[in-house]
N, C-alpha and C positions, 0 to 999 in steps of 0.2 A: 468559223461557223457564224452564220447571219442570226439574226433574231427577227423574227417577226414581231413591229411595233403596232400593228394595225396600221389603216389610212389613212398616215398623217403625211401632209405635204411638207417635204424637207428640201425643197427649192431654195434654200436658203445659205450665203446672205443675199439681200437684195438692195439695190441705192435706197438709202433714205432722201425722199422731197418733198417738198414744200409744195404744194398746188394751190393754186389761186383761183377763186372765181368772185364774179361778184355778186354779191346776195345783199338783197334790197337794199340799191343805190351805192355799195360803200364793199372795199376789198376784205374777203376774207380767205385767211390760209390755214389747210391742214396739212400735219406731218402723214409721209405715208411708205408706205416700202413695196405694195404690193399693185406696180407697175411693172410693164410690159410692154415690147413691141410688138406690135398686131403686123406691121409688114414694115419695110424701112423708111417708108414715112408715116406710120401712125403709130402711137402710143396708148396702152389701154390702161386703164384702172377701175381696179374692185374696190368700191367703195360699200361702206355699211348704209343700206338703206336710213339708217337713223343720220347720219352726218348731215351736218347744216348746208356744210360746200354743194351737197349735190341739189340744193335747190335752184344756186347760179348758175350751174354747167346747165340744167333741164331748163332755165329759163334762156339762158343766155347764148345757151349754145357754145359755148367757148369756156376756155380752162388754160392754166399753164400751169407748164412743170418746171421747178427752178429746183436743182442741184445746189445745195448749200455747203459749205465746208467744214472740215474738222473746227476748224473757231468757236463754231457755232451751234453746236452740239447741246446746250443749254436752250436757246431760245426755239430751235429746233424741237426738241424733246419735249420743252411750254406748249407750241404749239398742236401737239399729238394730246396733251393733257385737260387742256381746255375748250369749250365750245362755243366758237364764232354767236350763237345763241344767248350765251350770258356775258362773253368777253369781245369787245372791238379789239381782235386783232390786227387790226391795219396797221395803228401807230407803231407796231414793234418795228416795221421796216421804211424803208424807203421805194416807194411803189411808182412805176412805169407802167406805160400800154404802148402796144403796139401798132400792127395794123388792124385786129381788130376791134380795136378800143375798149374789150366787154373782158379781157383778162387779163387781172392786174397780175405783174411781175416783180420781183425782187431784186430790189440793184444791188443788194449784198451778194447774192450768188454768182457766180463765177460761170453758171449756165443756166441760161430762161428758155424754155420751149412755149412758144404762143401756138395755140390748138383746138381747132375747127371740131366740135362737137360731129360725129358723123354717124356713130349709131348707141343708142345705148339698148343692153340684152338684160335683161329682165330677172334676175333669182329670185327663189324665195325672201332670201335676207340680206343680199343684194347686188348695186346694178354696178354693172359693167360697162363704162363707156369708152369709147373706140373714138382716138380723135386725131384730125389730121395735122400735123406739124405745118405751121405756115411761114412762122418764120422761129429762125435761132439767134438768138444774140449771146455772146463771147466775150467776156473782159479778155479786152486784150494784154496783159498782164500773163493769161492763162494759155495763147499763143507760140511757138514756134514756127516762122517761115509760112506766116497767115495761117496754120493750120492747126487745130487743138490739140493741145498739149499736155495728157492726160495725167503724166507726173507732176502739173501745174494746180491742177485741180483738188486733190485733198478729199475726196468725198465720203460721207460718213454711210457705213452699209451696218445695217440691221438683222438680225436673227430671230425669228418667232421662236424658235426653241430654247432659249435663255432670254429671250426679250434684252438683249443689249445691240449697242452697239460698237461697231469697229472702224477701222482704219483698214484702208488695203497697203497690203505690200509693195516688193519690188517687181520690177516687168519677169516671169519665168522665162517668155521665150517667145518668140515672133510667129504669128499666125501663117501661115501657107508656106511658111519657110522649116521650121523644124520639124516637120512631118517628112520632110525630106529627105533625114539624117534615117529612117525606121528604115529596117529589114523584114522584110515580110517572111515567116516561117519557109516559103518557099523557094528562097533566093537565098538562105545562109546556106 
Protein backbone atom coordinates (compact mmCIF):
# COMPACT_ATOMS: atom_id res chain seq x y z
CA UNK A 1 0.00 0.00 0.00
CA UNK A 2 1.34 3.75 -0.91
CA UNK A 3 1.13 6.53 1.52
CA UNK A 4 0.41 9.71 0.39
CA UNK A 5 3.37 12.13 1.53
CA UNK A 6 1.92 15.40 -0.01
CA UNK A 7 3.92 17.27 -2.75
CA UNK A 8 7.16 16.61 -2.14
CA UNK A 9 9.53 16.31 -5.18
CA UNK A 10 11.49 12.97 -4.78
CA UNK A 11 13.43 13.23 -8.07
CA UNK A 12 16.09 12.16 -6.17
CA UNK A 13 19.36 11.51 -6.15
CA UNK A 14 20.66 13.97 -8.29
CA UNK A 15 24.75 14.77 -9.53
CA UNK A 16 26.22 17.12 -7.01
CA UNK A 17 28.24 20.23 -9.04
CA UNK A 18 30.10 22.82 -8.71
CA UNK A 19 29.05 25.94 -10.87
CA UNK A 20 31.05 28.61 -11.59
CA UNK A 21 30.30 32.11 -12.54
CA UNK A 22 32.13 35.13 -12.14
CA UNK A 23 30.74 37.70 -9.86
CA UNK A 24 32.56 41.19 -9.57
CA UNK A 25 35.71 40.45 -11.55
CA UNK A 26 36.97 37.17 -9.56
CA UNK A 27 35.62 33.25 -9.72
CA UNK A 28 32.91 32.09 -7.53
CA UNK A 29 31.52 28.53 -7.02
CA UNK A 30 28.41 27.00 -5.68
CA UNK A 31 27.70 23.27 -4.64
CA UNK A 32 24.38 22.31 -6.22
CA UNK A 33 22.27 19.19 -7.16
CA UNK A 34 19.32 20.64 -8.65
CA UNK A 35 20.28 20.51 -12.43
CA UNK A 36 18.82 19.41 -15.48
CA UNK A 37 18.83 18.81 -18.96
CA UNK A 38 16.55 21.27 -20.70
CA UNK A 39 17.39 19.30 -24.31
CA UNK A 40 20.79 17.54 -25.07
CA UNK A 41 22.66 20.56 -25.34
CA UNK A 42 21.42 22.62 -22.63
CA UNK A 43 21.52 22.46 -19.02
CA UNK A 44 19.24 24.16 -16.61
CA UNK A 45 19.53 25.17 -12.99
CA UNK A 46 17.31 26.19 -10.09
CA UNK A 47 18.96 28.49 -8.24
CA UNK A 48 17.67 30.32 -4.94
CA UNK A 49 17.17 33.78 -5.88
CA UNK A 50 19.36 34.77 -2.64
CA UNK A 51 22.65 33.02 -4.06
CA UNK A 52 25.61 35.26 -5.00
CA UNK A 53 26.45 32.99 -8.13
CA UNK A 54 23.32 34.13 -9.84
CA UNK A 55 24.52 37.73 -10.08
CA UNK A 56 27.51 36.43 -12.59
CA UNK A 57 25.32 34.12 -14.73
CA UNK A 58 22.61 37.57 -15.11
CA UNK A 59 25.63 39.73 -15.63
CA UNK A 60 27.68 37.47 -17.46
CA UNK A 61 25.78 35.60 -19.25
CA UNK A 62 27.69 32.35 -18.78
CA UNK A 63 28.04 29.71 -16.06
CA UNK A 64 29.75 26.18 -15.90
CA UNK A 65 29.06 23.12 -14.48
CA UNK A 66 31.98 20.97 -13.30
CA UNK A 67 31.31 17.33 -11.88
CA UNK A 68 33.71 16.82 -9.03
CA UNK A 69 34.55 13.47 -7.43
CA UNK A 70 34.00 11.29 -4.52
CA UNK A 71 37.81 12.91 -3.19
CA UNK A 72 36.24 15.74 -2.99
CA UNK A 73 33.22 15.40 -1.03
CA UNK A 74 34.58 17.94 1.74
CA UNK A 75 35.42 20.85 -0.29
CA UNK A 76 32.40 20.25 -2.28
CA UNK A 77 30.00 20.21 0.77
CA UNK A 78 32.34 23.78 2.08
CA UNK A 79 31.30 25.12 -0.97
CA UNK A 80 27.25 24.59 -0.54
CA UNK A 81 28.01 25.89 3.15
CA UNK A 82 29.43 29.19 2.43
CA UNK A 83 28.79 32.45 0.58
CA UNK A 84 30.92 33.68 -2.26
CA UNK A 85 29.52 37.17 -0.45
CA UNK A 86 31.59 36.65 2.77
CA UNK A 87 34.17 33.91 1.44
CA UNK A 88 36.60 34.18 -1.77
CA UNK A 89 35.91 31.00 -3.00
CA UNK A 90 38.34 31.01 -5.86
CA UNK A 91 41.52 30.09 -4.11
CA UNK A 92 39.97 26.61 -3.03
CA UNK A 93 40.68 25.51 -6.80
CA UNK A 94 42.54 25.77 -9.71
CA UNK A 95 40.43 27.80 -12.21
CA UNK A 96 40.45 27.73 -16.28
CA UNK A 97 38.31 29.53 -19.04
CA UNK A 98 37.35 28.61 -21.88
CA UNK A 99 35.97 29.95 -24.95
CA UNK A 100 33.92 32.14 -23.29
CA UNK A 101 36.21 33.58 -20.93
CA UNK A 102 33.29 34.78 -18.45
CA UNK A 103 33.01 31.11 -16.75
CA UNK A 104 35.51 30.00 -14.55
CA UNK A 105 36.07 26.01 -14.49
CA UNK A 106 37.61 23.53 -12.16
CA UNK A 107 40.74 21.59 -13.18
CA UNK A 108 40.06 19.37 -10.22
CA UNK A 109 36.93 17.92 -11.82
CA UNK A 110 37.01 15.31 -14.12
CA UNK A 111 34.19 17.11 -16.22
CA UNK A 112 33.66 21.06 -16.92
CA UNK A 113 30.57 22.19 -18.98
CA UNK A 114 31.25 25.85 -20.24
CA UNK A 115 27.57 27.48 -20.73
CA UNK A 116 25.89 30.21 -22.85
CA UNK A 117 23.28 31.86 -20.57
CA UNK A 118 20.08 31.37 -23.01
CA UNK A 119 17.04 32.06 -20.90
CA UNK A 120 16.45 32.50 -17.52
CA UNK A 121 12.48 31.92 -16.02
CA UNK A 122 11.51 33.90 -13.35
CA UNK A 123 9.90 32.14 -9.82
CA UNK A 124 8.72 33.55 -6.99
CA UNK A 125 11.96 32.23 -5.05
CA UNK A 126 13.77 31.39 -7.72
CA UNK A 127 15.40 31.59 -11.24
CA UNK A 128 15.89 29.04 -13.48
CA UNK A 129 18.50 29.32 -15.99
CA UNK A 130 18.66 27.47 -19.27
CA UNK A 131 22.14 27.49 -20.68
CA UNK A 132 23.78 26.23 -23.84
CA UNK A 133 26.78 23.81 -23.55
CA UNK A 134 29.57 25.30 -25.64
CA UNK A 135 32.14 23.54 -25.05
CA UNK A 136 33.09 20.08 -22.68
CA UNK A 137 36.43 19.49 -21.41
CA UNK A 138 37.44 15.73 -20.27
CA UNK A 139 40.55 14.60 -18.11
CA UNK A 140 41.68 12.51 -20.19
CA UNK A 141 42.54 10.05 -17.36
CA UNK A 142 38.56 9.77 -17.35
CA UNK A 143 38.55 8.31 -21.01
CA UNK A 144 38.23 5.15 -22.84
CA UNK A 145 38.95 4.81 -26.66
CA UNK A 146 38.41 9.04 -26.75
CA UNK A 147 35.11 8.41 -25.26
CA UNK A 148 33.90 9.08 -21.43
CA UNK A 149 34.20 6.72 -19.21
CA UNK A 150 31.63 6.96 -16.74
CA UNK A 151 33.09 4.14 -14.22
CA UNK A 152 36.18 6.67 -14.42
CA UNK A 153 34.45 9.35 -13.14
CA UNK A 154 33.35 8.75 -9.41
CA UNK A 155 30.70 11.41 -9.04
CA UNK A 156 29.13 12.39 -5.81
CA UNK A 157 25.09 12.32 -6.07
CA UNK A 158 22.94 13.99 -3.40
CA UNK A 159 19.44 13.50 -1.82
CA UNK A 160 17.15 16.26 -0.55
CA UNK A 161 15.31 13.75 1.60
CA UNK A 162 18.16 12.82 4.11
CA UNK A 163 20.39 15.78 2.83
CA UNK A 164 23.41 13.22 2.19
CA UNK A 165 25.39 12.32 -0.17
CA UNK A 166 26.35 9.19 -2.11
CA UNK A 167 28.43 7.21 -4.56
CA UNK A 168 26.81 5.49 -7.51
CA UNK A 169 27.03 1.85 -7.99
CA UNK A 170 27.86 -0.81 -10.67
CA UNK A 171 26.57 -0.45 -14.37
CA UNK A 172 22.75 -2.54 -14.02
CA UNK A 173 22.45 -2.96 -17.51
CA UNK A 174 22.92 -1.48 -21.00
CA UNK A 175 20.42 1.05 -22.37
CA UNK A 176 18.33 -0.05 -25.78
CA UNK A 177 19.68 -3.35 -25.31
CA UNK A 178 18.08 -5.13 -22.14
CA UNK A 179 14.60 -3.99 -23.04
CA UNK A 180 15.24 -6.55 -25.52
CA UNK A 181 15.34 -9.57 -23.35
CA UNK A 182 11.21 -8.30 -21.91
CA UNK A 183 8.23 -10.33 -23.00
CA UNK A 184 5.24 -8.40 -23.38
CA UNK A 185 2.16 -10.07 -21.51
CA UNK A 186 1.10 -10.76 -25.02
CA UNK A 187 3.61 -12.77 -26.67
CA UNK A 188 4.31 -15.21 -23.43
Amino acid sequence: MKKDIGGRNCLYPLPTVLVGAQVNGRPNYITMAHVGIADPDSISLGMNKKHYTNIGIKENRSFSVNIPQESMVKVVDYCGIVSGKNEDKSALFKTFYGKLATAPMIEECPICMECELVTTVDFPNHDLFIGKVVATYIDEEAMTNGALDFSKIHPILFTMTDRSYYRVGERLAKGWTIGKEFKSPKDR
